[in-house]
Structures are given as structure tokens and as C-alpha cells.
N, C-alpha and C positions, 0 to 999 in steps of 0.2 A: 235435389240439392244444388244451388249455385256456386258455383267454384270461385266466383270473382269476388274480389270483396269491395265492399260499398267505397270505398274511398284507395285508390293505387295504394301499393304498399311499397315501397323500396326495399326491396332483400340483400343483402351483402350473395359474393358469391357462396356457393354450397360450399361444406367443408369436411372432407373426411377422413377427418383427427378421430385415432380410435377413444372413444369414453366406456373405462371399466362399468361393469355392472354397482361396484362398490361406489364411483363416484355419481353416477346417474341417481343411485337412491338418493344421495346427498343434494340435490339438485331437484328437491319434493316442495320449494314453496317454505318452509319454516326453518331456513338458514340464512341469515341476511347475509352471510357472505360466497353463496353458491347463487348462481343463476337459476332459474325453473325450467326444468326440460320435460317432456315428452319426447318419449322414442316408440315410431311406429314400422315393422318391419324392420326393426335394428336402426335405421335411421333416425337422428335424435334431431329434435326441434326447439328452437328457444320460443320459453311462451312468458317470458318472463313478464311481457310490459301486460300480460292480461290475469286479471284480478281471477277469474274464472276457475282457472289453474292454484291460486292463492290458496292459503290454508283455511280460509272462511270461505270459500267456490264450491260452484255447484260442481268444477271437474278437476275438484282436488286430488281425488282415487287415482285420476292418473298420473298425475305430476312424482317426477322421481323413477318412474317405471316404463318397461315398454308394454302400451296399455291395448296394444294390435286385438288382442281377442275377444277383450269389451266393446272397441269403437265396431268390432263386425257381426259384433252380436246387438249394439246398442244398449252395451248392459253399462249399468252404474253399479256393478257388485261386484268387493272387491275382490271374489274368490276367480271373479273373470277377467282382472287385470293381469295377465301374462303375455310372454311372445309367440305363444302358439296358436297358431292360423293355420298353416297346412292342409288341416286336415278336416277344415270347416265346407260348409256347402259353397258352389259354385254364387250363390245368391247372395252368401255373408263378404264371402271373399269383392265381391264386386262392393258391397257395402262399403270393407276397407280400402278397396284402393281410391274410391270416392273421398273417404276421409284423408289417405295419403292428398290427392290431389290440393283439398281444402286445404289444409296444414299448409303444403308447399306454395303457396300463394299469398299466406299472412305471415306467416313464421321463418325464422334463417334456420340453415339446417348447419347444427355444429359439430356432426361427424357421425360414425355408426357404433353401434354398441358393438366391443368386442366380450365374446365369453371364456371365463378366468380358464378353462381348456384349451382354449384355443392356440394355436400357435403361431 
């Protein structure tokens, strides 16, 4: 996988504003007035300027979610879009950070997912 993308990309700095789990769903591609995010490893990505993400894309499943254990499996299904990774193999895990890397090179990062437990 190339991590560079064909054309510079200007990123704002990273930003790590916590985004509920309730507002990230909101934030799925079919609310004109929510951005489109992915969150990978808690860390949430705007993908907003890419159609792909879109509610007619081919990687709409993970738009709104943190979709970490599909991109390490390379699954499009959506019983494997959650945040659980831990406990995948050494060779899925490299998978994801491959994808983190990708993301962080075309995409601004808008903060990390906090869980409604959380303190």
C-alpha cells in the first residue's frame, strides 16, 4: 500500500476534541448538516470531501463508525465494522496501522472517540 497520496494534501493541525459515540453515528454521510467521519483506533478522520464515504460509496459501512476491525480484516461487512482490534493477529493489526497511516495523510483528524463510560 502507498501511503503518499497522488497529489499533496494540506491537513489542518490534528485535533483532539472528544466526539461522542452518539454524534460520530450522526456523522454517517446522509445528514447534510454533520460532516462524514471515520474513526480508526478512536481517532476520528473527516472524509467528508470523498464521495466513497457517501451514502451511495462503495465505503459507506464505515462512515459514522469506528470501522478499525473491518479495515484489519478488509472486510466490507457490516457485522465487522466495530472498535475492536486488540485482539486480532499480529498481521491484521499491521494491516490497520497501514490504514491508520493512509487516512493520516489525506484526511484532518477531528478528535478521538470518547466512550459514554468513560470518565
Amino acid at each position: 500500500m502507498s501511503f503518499e497520496p497522488k497529489q499533496k494534501v494540506e491537513l489542518d493541525a490534528p485535533r483532539d476534541d472528544p466526539i461522542t459515540l452518539d454524534y460520530l453515528a450522526k456523522c454517517d454521510g446522509t445528514h447534510a448538516d454533520y460532516p462524514t467521519y471515520v474513526a480508526i483506533k478512536g481517532t476520528v478522520f473527516d472524509v467528508s470531501g470523498n464521495k466513497a464515504y457517501g451514502p451511495e460509496g462503495s465505503y459507506k459501512l464505515f462512515a459514522g463508525k469506528d470501522a478499525s476491525r473491518a479495515l484489519a480484516q478488509s472486510s466490507l461487512k457490516e457485522e465487522d465494522c466495530s472498535p475492536e482490534w486488540e485482539d486480532l493477529s499480529d498481521e491484521h493489526k499491521k494491516v490497520l496501522n497501514d490504514w491508520f497511516t493512509f487516512f493520516s495523510k489525506r484526511y484532518n483528524i477531528k478528535g478521538k472517540v470518547v466512550r459514554a463510560n468513560s470518565a
